[in-house]
C-alpha positions as CSV (number, residue, x, y, z in Angstrom):
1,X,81.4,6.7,22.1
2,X,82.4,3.3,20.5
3,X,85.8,1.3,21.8
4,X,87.6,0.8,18.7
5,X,87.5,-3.5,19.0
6,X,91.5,-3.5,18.3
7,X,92.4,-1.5,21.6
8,X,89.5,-3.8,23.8
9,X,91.6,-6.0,26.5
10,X,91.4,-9.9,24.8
11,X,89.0,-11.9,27.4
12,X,89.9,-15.5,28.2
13,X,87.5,-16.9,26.1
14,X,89.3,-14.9,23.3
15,X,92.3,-16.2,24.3
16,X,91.4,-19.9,24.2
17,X,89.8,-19.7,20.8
18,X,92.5,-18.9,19.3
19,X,94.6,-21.0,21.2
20,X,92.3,-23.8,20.0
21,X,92.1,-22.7,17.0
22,X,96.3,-22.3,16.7
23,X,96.1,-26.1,18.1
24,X,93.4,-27.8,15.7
25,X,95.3,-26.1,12.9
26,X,98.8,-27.3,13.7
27,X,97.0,-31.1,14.3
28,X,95.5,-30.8,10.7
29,X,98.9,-29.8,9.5
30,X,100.5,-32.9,10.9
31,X,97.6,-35.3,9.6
32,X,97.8,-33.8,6.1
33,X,102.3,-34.6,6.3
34,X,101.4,-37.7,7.7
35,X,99.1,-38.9,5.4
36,X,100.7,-37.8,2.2
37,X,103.8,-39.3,3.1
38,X,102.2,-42.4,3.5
39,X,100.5,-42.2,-0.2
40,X,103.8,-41.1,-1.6
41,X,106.6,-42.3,-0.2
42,X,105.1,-45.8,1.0
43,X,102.6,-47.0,-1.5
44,X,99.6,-46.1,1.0
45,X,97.0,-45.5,-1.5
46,X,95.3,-49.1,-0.6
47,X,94.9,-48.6,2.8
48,X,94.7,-45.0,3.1
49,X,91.2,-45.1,4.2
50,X,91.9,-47.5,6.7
51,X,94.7,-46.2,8.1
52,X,92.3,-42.6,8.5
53,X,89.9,-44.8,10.4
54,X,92.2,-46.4,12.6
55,X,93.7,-42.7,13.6
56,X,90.3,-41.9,14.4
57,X,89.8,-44.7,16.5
58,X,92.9,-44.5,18.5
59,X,91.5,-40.8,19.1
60,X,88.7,-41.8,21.0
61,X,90.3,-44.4,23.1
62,X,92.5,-41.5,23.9
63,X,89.3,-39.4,24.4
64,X,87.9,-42.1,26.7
65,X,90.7,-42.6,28.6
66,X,91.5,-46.2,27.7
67,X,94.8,-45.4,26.5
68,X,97.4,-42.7,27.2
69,X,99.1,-40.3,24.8
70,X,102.3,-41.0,27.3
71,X,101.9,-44.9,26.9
72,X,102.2,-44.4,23.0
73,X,104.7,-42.1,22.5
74,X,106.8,-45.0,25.2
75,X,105.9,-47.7,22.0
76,X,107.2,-45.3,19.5
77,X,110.7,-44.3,21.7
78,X,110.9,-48.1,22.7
79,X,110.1,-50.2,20.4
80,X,110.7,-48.1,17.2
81,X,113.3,-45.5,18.1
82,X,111.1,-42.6,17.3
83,X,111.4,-39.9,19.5
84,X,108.9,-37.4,19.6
């Protein structure tokens, strides 16, 4: 007899994919605001590109460990009153 896949039990590693998944979703979500924002509100269609490849950048020193997410978000609070 077959188990219907709805009633089987969800195993971690189902759990984290779609956690991951939920996660990568909501971070694409916030780069596409971002980024349209920039282009429409703030005349960012000349650096666009740039501004995308300093992103990525900063993600990997992240990734690397050579600077912290908690380090930035201080800058932001600090220096710029943005509270995230």
């Amino acid at each position: 007899m077959r188990t219907n896949p709805r009633k089987r039990p969800a195993s971690q590693e189902d759990v984290d994919r779609a956690w991951n998944g939920g996660v990568l979703y909501g971070i694409r979500n916030a780069h596409i605001i971002f980024l349209t924002v920039l282009v429409d509100k703030f005349n960012g269609a000349d650096y666009i590109g740039d501004v995308w490849e300093e992103i990525n950048k900063l993600s990997e020193e992240l990734k690397e460990s050579r600077v912290s997410i908690n380090d930035l978000r201080n800058v932001l609070k600090e220096e710029y009153k943005i509270n995230i």
